[in-house]
C-alpha positions in Angstrom: -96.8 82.2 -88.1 -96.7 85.6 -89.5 -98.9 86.9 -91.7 -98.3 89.0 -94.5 -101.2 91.2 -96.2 -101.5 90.1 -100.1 -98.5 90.7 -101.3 -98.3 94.4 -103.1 -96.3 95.9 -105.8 -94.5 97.8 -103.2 -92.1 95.2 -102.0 -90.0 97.9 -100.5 -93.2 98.6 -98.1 -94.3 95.2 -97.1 -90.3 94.6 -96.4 -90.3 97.3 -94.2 -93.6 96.0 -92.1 -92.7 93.0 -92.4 -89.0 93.8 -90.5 -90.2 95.6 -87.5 -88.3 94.5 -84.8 -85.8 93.2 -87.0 -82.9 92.4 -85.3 -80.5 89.2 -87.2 -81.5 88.7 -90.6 -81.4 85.9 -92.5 -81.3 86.7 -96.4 -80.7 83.3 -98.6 -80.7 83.3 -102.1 -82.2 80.2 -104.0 -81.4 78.9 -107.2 -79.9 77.3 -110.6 -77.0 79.2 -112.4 -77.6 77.5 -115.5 -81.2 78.6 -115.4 -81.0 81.7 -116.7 -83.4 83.9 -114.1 -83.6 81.2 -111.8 -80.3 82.4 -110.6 -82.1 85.4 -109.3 -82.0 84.8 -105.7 -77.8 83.9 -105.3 -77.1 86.6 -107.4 -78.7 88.9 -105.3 -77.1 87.3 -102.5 -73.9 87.5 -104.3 -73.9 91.0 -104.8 -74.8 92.2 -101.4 -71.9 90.4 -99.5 -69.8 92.7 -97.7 -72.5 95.0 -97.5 -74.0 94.3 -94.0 -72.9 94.6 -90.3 -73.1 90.9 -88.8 -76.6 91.4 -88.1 -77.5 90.4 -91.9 -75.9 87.1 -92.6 -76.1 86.4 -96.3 -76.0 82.7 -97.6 -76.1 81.7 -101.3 -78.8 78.2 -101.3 -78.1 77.5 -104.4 -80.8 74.7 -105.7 -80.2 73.0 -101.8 -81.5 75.3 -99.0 -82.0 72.2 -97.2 -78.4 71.4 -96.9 -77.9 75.4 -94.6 -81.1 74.4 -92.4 -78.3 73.8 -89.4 -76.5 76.9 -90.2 -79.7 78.9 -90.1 -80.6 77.9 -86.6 -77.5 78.0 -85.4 -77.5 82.1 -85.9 -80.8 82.0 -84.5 -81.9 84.9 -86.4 -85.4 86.7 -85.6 -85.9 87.0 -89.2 -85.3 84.8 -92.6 -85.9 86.3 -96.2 -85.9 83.6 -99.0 -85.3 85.1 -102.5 -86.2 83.1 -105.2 -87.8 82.9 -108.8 -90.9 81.6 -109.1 -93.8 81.4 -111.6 -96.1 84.0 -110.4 -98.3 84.2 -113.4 -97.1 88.2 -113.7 -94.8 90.1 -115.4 -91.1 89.2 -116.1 -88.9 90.8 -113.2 -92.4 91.4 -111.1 -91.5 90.9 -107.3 -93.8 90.6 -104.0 -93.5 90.0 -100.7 -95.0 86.4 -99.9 -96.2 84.7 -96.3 -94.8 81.4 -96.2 -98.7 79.8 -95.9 -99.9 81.3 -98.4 -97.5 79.8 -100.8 -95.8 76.7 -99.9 -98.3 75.0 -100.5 -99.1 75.9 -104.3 -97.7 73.4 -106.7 -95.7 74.5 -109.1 -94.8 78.0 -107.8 -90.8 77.5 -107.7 -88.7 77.0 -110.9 -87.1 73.8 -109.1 -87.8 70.7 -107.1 -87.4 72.8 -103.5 -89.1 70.6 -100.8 -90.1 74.6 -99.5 -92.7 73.2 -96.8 -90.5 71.0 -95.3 -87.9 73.8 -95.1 -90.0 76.4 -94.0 -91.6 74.3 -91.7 -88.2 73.0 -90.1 -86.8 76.7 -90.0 -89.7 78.3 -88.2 -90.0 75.8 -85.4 -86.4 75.3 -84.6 -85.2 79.0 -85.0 -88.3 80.6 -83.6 -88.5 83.0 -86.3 -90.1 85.1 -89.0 -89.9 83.9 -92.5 -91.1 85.0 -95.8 -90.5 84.8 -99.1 -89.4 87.6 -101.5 -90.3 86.1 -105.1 -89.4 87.2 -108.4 -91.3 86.2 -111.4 -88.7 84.5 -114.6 -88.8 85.3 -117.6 -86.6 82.7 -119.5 -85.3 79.4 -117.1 -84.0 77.2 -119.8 -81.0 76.1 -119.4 -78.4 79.2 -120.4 -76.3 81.4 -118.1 -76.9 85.2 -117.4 -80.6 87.2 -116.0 -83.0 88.7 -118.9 -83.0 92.7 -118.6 -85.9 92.6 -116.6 -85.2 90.3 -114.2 -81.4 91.9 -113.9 -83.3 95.5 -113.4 -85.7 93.9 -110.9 -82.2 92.2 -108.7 -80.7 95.7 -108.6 -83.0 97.2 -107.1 -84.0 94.9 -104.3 -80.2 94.9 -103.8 -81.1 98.8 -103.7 -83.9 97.9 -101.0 -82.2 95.4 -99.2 -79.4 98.0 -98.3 -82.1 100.3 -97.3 -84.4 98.2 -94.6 -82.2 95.9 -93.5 -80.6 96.3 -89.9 -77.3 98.1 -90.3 
């Protein structure tokens, strides 16, 4: 299992540690697009496809992660970033850099019903891999289309980031 320091304000950082030896990335973005900023995660996803050699794969969850668990494996990446919102108890558009243990287990954390253990759990064992989660805190996930200004600010620039550490 990898193991993450507590997650800092620098994301950009504890990305950068956390992809040493990076070498196929998974990035999947999580979430509801009539949820307001718990779209966060595919639209980041969204925007960054076309962006990456094939050693970032890109994969836009939606509200089911579950249903590209196969897919995952099957590229048998050596690393798997989840982006999603989640209720962080900080600032709208606040991000961090989260080990899977430390968080799947917390009720409540995610805006939806993800079964995220399960899912983790599945894609550590049968890809062999690294996997954390890069969270951003909501401001507004009623039902509505579009981010809040924070939130939109805070999925520019880990697009911004994300083009920076990942494996070109």
């Amino acid at each position: 299992m990898l193991n993450l320091p507590d997650p800092s304000a620098d994301f950009e950082k504890d990305l950068k540690v956390w992809l040493t030896k990076a070498s196929t990335v998974v990035v999947a973005g999580i979430g509801n697009e009539i949820r307001h900023d718990d779209f966060v995660g595919v639209k980041i996803a969204q925007e960054l496809q076309g962006k990456f050699s094939r050693k970032v794969h890109l994969i836009e969850c939606e509200t089911v992660p579950e249903s590209f668990m196969d897919e995952i494996v099957e590229l048998k990446p050596s690393h798997v970033l989840l982006i999603d919102a989640a209720i962080l108890n900080l600032a709208p558009g606040e991000v961090r850099l989260y080990d899977v243990e430390k968080v799947v287990n917390v009720p409540s954390i995610t805006t939806h019903m993800l079964p995220l253990r399960v899912f983790c759990d599945y894609i550590i064992q049968m890809a062999h891999t690294k996997l954390a989660l890069l969270l951003i805190q909501p401001g507004d996930t009623n039902f509505g289309e579009g981010l809040t200004r924070e939130v939109k600010a805070a999925s520019k620039k880990i697009e911004r980031v994300l083009l920076k550490v990942l494996p070109q």
